[in-house]
Structures are given as structure tokens and as C-alpha cells.
N, CA, C and O atoms as a printed pandas DataFrame, in Angstrom:
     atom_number atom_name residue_name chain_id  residue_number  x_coord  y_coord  z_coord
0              1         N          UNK        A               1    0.827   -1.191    0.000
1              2        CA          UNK        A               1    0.000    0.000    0.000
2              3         C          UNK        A               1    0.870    1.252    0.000
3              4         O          UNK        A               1    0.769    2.256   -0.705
4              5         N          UNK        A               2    1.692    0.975    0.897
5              6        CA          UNK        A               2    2.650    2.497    0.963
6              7         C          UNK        A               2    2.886    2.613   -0.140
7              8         O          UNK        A               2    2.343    3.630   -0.571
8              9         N          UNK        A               3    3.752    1.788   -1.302
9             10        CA          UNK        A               3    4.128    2.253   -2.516
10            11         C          UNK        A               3    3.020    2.206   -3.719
11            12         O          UNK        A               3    3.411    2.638   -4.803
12            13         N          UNK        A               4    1.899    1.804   -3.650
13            14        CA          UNK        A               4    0.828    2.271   -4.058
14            15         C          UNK        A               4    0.397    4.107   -4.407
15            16         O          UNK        A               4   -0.083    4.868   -5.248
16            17         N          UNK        A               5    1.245    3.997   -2.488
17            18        CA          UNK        A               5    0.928    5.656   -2.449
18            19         C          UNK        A               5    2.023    6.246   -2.860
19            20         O          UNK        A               5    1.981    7.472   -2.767
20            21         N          UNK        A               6    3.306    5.651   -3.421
21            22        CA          UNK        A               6    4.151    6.659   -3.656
22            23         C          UNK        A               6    4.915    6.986   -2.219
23            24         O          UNK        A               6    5.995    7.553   -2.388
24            25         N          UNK        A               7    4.590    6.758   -0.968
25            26        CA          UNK        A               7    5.502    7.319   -0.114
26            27         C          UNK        A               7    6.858    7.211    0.288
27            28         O          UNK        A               7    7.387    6.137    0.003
28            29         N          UNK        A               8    7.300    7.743    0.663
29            30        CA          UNK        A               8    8.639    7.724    1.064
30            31         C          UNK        A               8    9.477    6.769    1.422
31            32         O          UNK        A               8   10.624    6.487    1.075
32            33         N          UNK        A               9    8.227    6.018    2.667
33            34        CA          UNK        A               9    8.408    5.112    3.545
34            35         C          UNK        A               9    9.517    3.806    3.105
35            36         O          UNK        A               9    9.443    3.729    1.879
36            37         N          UNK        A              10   10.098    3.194    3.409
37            38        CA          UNK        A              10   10.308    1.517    3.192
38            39         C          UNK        A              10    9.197    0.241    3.725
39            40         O          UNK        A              10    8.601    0.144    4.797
40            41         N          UNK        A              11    9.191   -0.525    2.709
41            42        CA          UNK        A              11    8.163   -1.667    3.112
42            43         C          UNK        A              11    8.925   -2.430    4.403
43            44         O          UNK        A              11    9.980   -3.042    4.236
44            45         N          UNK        A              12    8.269   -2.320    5.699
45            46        CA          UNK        A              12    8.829   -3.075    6.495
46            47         C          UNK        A              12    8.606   -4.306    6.675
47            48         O          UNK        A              12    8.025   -4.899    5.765
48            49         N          UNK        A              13    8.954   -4.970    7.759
49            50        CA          UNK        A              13    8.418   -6.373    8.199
50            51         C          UNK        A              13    7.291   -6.596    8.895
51            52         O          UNK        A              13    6.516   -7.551    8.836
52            53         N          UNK        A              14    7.266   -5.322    9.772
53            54        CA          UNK        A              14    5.782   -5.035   10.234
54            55         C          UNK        A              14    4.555   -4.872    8.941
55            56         O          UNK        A              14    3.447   -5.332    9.216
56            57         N          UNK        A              15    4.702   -4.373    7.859
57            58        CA          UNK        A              15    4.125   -4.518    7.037
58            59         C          UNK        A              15    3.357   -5.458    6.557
59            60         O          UNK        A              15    2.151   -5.554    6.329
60            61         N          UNK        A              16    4.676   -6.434    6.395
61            62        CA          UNK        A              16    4.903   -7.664    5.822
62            63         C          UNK        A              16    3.638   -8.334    6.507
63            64         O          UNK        A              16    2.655   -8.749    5.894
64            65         N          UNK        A              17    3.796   -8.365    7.657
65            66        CA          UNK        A              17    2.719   -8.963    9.055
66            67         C          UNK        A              17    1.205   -9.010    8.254
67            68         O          UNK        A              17    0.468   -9.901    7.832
68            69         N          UNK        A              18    1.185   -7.497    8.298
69            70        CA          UNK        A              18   -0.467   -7.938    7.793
70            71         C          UNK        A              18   -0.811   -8.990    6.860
71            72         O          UNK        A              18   -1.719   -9.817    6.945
72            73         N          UNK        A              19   -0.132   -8.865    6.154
73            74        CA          UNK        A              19   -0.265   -9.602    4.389
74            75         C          UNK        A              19   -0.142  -11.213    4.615
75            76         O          UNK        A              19   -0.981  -11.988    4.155
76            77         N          UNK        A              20    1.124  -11.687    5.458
77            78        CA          UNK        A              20    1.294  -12.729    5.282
78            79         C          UNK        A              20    2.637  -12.798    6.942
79            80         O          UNK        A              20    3.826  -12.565    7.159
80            81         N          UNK        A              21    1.278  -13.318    7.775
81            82        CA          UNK        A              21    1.536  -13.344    9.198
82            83         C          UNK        A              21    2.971  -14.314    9.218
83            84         O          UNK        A              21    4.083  -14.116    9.707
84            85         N          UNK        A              22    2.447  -15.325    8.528
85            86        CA          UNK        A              22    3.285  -16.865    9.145
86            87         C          UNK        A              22    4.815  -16.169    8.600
87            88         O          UNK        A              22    5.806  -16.035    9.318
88            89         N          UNK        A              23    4.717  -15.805    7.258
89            90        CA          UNK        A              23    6.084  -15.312    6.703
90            91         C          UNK        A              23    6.572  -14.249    7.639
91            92         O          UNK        A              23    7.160  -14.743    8.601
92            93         N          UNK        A              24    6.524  -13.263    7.649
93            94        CA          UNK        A              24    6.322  -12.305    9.116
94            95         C          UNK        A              24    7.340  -12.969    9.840
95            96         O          UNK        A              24    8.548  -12.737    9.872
96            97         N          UNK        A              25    6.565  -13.962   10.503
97            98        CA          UNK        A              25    7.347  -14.375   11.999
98            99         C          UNK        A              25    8.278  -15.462   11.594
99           100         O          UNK        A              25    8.995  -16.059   12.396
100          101         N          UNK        A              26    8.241  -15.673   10.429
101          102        CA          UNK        A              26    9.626  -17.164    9.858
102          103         C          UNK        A              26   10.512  -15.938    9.876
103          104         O          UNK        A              26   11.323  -16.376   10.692
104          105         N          UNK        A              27   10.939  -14.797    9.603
105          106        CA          UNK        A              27   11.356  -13.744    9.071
106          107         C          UNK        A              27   12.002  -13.381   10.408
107          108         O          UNK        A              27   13.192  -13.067   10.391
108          109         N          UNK        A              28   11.299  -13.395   11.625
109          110        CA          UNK        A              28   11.597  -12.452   12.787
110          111         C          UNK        A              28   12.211  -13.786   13.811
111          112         O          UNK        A              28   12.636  -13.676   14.961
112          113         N          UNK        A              29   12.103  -14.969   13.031
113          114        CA          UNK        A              29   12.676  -15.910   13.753
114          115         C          UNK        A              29   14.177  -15.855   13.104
115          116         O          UNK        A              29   15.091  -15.359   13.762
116          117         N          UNK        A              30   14.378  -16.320   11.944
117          118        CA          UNK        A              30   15.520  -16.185   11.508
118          119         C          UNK        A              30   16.524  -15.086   11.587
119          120         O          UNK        A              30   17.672  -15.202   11.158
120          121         N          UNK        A              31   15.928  -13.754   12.289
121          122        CA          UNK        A              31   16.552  -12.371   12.401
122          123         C          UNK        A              31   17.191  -13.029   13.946
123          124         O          UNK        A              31   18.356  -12.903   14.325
124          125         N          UNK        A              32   16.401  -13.540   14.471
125          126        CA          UNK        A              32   16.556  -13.938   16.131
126          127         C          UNK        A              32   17.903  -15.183   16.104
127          128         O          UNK        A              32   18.925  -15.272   16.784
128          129         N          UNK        A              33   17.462  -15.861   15.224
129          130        CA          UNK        A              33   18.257  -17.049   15.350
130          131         C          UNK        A              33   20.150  -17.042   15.594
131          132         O          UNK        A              33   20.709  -16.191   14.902
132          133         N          UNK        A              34   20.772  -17.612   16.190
133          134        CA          UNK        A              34   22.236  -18.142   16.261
134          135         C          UNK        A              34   22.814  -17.511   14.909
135          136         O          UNK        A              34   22.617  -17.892   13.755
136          137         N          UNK        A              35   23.326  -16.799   15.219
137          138        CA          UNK        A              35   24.153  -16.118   13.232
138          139         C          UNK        A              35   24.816  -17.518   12.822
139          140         O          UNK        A              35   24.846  -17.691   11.603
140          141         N          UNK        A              36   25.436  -18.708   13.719
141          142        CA          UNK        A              36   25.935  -19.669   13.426
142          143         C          UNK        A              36   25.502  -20.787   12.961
143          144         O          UNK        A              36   26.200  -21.649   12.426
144          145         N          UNK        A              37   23.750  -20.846   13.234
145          146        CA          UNK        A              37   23.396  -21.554   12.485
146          147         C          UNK        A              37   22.472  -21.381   11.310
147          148         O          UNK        A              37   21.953  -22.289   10.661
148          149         N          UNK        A              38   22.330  -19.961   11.115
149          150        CA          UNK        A              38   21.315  -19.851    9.575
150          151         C          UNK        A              38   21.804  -20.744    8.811
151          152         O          UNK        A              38   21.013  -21.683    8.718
152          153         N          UNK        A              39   22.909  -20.923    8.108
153          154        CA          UNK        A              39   23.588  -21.590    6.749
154          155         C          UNK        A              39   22.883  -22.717    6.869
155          156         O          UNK        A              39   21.980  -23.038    6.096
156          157         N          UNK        A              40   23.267  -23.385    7.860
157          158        CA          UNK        A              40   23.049  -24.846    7.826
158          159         C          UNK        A              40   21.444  -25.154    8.046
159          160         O          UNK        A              40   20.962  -26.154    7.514
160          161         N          UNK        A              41   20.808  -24.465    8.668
161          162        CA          UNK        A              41   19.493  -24.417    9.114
162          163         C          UNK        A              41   18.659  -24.377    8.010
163          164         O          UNK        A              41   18.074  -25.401    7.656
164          165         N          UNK        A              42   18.458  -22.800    7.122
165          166        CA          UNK        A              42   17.748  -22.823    6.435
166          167         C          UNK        A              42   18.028  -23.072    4.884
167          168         O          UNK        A              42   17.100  -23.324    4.116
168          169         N          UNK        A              43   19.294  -22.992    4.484
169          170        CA          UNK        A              43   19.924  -23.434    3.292
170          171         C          UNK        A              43   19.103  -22.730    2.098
171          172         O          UNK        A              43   18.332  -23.395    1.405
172          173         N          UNK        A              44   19.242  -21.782    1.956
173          174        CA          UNK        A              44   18.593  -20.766    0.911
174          175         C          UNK        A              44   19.636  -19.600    0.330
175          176         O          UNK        A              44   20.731  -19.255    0.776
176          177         N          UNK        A              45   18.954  -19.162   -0.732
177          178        CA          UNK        A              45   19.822  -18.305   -1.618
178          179         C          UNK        A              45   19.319  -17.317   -1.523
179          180         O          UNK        A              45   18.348  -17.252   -0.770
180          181         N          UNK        A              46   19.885  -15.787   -2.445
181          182        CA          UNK        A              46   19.240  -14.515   -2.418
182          183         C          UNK        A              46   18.366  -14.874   -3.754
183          184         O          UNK        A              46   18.640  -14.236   -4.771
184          185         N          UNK        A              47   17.819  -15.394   -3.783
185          186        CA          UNK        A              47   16.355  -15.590   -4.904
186          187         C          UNK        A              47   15.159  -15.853   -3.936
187          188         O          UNK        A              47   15.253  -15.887   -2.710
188          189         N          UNK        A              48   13.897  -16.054   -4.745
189          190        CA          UNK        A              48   12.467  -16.099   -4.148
190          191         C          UNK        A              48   11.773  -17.008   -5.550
191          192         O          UNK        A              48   11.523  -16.655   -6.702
192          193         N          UNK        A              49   11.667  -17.872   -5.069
193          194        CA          UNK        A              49   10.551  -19.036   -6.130
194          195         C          UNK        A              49    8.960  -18.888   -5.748
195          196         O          UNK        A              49    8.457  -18.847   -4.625
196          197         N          UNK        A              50    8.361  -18.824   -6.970
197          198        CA          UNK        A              50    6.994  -18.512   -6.750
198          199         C          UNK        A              50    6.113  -18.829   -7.849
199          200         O          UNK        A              50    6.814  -19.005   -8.845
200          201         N          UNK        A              51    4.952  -18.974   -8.098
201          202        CA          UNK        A              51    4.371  -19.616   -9.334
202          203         C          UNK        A              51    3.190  -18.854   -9.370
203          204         O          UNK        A              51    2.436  -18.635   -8.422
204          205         N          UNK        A              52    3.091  -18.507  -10.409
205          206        CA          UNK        A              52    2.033  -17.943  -11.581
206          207         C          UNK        A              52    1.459  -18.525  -12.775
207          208         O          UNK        A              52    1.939  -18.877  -13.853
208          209         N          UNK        A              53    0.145  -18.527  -12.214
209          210        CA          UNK        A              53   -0.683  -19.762  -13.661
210          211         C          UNK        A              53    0.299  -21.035  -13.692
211          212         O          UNK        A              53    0.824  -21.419  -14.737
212          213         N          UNK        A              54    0.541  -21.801  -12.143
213          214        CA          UNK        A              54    0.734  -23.274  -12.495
214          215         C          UNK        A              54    2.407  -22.937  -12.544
215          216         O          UNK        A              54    3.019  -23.774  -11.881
216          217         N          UNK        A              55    3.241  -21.972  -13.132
217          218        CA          UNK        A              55    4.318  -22.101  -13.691
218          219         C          UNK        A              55    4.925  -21.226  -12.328
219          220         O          UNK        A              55    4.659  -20.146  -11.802
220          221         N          UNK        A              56    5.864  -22.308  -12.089
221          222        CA          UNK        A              56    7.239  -21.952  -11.433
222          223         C          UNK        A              56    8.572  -20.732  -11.740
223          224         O          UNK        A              56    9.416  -21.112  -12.552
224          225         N          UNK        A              57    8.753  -19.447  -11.184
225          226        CA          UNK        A              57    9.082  -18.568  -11.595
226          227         C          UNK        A              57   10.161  -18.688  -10.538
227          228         O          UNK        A              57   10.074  -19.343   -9.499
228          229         N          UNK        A              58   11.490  -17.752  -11.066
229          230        CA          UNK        A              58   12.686  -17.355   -9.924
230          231         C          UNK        A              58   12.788  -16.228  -10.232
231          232         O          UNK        A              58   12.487  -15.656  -11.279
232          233         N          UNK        A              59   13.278  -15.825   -9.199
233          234        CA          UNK        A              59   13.440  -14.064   -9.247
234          235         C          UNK        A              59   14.642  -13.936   -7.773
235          236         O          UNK        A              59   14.432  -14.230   -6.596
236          237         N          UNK        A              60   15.993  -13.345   -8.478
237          238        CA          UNK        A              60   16.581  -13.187   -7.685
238          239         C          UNK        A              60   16.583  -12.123   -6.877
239          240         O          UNK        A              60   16.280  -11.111   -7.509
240          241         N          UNK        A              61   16.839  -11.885   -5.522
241          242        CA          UNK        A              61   16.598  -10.533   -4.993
242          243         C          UNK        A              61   17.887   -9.792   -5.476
243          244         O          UNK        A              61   17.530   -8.672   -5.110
244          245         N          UNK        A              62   19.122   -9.585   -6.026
245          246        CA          UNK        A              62   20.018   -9.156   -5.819
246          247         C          UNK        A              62   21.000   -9.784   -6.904
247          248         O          UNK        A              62   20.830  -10.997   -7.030
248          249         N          UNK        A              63   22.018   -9.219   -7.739
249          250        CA          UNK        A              63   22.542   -9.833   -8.908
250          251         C          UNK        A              63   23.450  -11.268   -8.470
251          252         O          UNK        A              63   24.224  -11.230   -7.513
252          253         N          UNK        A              64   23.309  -12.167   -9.058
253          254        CA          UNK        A              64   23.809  -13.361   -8.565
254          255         C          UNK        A              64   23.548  -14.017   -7.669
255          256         O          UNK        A              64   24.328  -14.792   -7.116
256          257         N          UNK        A              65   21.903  -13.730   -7.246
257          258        CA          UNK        A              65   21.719  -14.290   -5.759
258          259         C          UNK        A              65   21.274  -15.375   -5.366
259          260         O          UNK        A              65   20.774  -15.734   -4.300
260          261         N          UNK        A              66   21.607  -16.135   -6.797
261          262        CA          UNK        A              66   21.412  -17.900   -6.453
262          263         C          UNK        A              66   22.333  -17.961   -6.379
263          264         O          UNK        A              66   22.090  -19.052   -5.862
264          265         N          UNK        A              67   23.579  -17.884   -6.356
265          266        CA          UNK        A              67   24.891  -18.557   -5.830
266          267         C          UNK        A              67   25.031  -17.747   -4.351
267          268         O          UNK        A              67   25.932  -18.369   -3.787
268          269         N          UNK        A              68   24.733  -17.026   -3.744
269          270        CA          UNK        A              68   24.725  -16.244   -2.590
270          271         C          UNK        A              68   24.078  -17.006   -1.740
271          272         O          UNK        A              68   22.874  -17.011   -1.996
272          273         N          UNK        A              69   24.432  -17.800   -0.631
273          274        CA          UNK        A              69   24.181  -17.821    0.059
274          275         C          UNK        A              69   23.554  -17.191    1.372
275          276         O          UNK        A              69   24.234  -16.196    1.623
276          277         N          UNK        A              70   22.417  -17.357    2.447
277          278        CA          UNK        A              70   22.201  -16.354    3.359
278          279         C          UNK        A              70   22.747  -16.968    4.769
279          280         O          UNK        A              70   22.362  -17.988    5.339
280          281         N          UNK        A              71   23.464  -16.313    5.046
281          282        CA          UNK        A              71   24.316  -16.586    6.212
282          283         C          UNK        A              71   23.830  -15.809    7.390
283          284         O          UNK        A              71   22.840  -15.100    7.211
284          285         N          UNK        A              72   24.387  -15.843    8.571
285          286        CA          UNK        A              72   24.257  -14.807   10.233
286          287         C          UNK        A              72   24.930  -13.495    9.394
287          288         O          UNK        A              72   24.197  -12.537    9.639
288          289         N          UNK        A              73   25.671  -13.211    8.795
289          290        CA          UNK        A              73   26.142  -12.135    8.680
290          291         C          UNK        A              73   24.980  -11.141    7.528
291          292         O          UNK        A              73   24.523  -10.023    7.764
292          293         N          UNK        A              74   24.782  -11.862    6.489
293          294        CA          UNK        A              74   23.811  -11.309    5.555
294          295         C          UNK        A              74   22.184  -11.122    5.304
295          296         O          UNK        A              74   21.477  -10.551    4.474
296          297         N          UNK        A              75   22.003  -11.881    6.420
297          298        CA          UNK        A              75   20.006  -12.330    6.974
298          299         C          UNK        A              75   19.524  -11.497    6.748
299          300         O          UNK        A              75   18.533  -11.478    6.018
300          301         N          UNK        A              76   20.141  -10.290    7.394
301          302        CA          UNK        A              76   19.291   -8.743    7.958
302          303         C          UNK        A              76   19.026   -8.130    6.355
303          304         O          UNK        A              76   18.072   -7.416    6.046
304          305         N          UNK        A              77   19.821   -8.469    5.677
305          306        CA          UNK        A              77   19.795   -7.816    3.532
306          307         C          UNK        A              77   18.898   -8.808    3.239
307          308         O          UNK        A              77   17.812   -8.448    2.785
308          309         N          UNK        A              78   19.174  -10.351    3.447
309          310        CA          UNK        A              78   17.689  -11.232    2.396
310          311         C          UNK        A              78   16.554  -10.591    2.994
311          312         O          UNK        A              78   15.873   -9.836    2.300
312          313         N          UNK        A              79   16.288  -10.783    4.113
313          314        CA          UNK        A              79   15.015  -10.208    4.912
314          315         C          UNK        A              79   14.396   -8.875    4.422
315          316         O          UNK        A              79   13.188   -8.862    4.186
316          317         N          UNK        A              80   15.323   -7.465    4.209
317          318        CA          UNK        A              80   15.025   -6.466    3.843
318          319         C          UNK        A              80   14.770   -6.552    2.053
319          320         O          UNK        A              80   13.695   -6.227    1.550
320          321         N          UNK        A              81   15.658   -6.922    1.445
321          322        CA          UNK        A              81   15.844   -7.446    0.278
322          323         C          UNK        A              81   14.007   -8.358   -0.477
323          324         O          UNK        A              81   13.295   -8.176   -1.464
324          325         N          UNK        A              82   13.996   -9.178    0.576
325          326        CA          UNK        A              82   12.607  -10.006   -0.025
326          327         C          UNK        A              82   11.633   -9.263    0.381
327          328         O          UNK        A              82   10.750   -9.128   -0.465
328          329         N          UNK        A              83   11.384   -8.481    1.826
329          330        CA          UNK        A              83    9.927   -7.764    1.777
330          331         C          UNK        A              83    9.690   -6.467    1.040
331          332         O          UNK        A              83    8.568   -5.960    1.029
């Protein structure tokens, strides 16, 4: 909605909340989590898979961000990066 309106604002995570609760709090867990164990835990890239009409789409957040790994050090960018 904010960028609907054009505002200034950044889409936050609180945002995020309304739209899609469960993602939200996978989001605010992994911000929380051991920086030592994201890698191994959630094993994901800087992309987002998603499907439209049946068909499986990728979309990276960031140039090269299927080979990018999200680590304790980089979480806080996929997180900002995907909402």
C-alpha cells in the first residue's frame, strides 16, 4: 500500500505482518536465530521461487543471488531485500 501511495516510507516487516503473518514471523525468527546456524538451518539463496498460472518462476533478490548464500552475517539484507 505504501508504494501504491508513492511514499517515502520503506516496506517493512511489520508490514509484511499484515499480508502474510506466518512469513512475518519465519522472518523475525531467523533475524533472532544463532548467526551460526542460519547456513546450515535454512539453506537458501538470495532468490524467491513462486508460481504464476501453475508455472514456477525465480526471481533473484540481488545480482547473482542464487549462488549467494544467506548466512548470520547477511540475513538482515535477504530479509530487507525479499519484503
Amino acid at each position: 500500500y505504501k508504494l501504491l501511495l508513492n511514499q517515502d516510507e520503506q516496506v517493512t516487516l511489520d508490514d509484511l505482518k499484515g499480508l502474510y503473518p506466518s512469513l512475518a514471523q519465519n522472518f523475525k525468527a531467523l533475524l533472532e536465530m544463532n548467526a551460526e546456524d542460519v547456513e546450515s538451518v535454512i539453506m537458501r539463496t538470495f532468490e524467491v521461487e513462486y508460481e504464476v498460472f501453475g508455472e514456477k518462476l525465480t526471481f533473484e533478490l540481488k545480482e547473482n543471488g542464487s549462488n549467494i548464500p544467506v548466512t548470520g552475517e547477511n540475513r538482515e539484507e535477504y530479509v530487507r531485500l525479499y519484503v
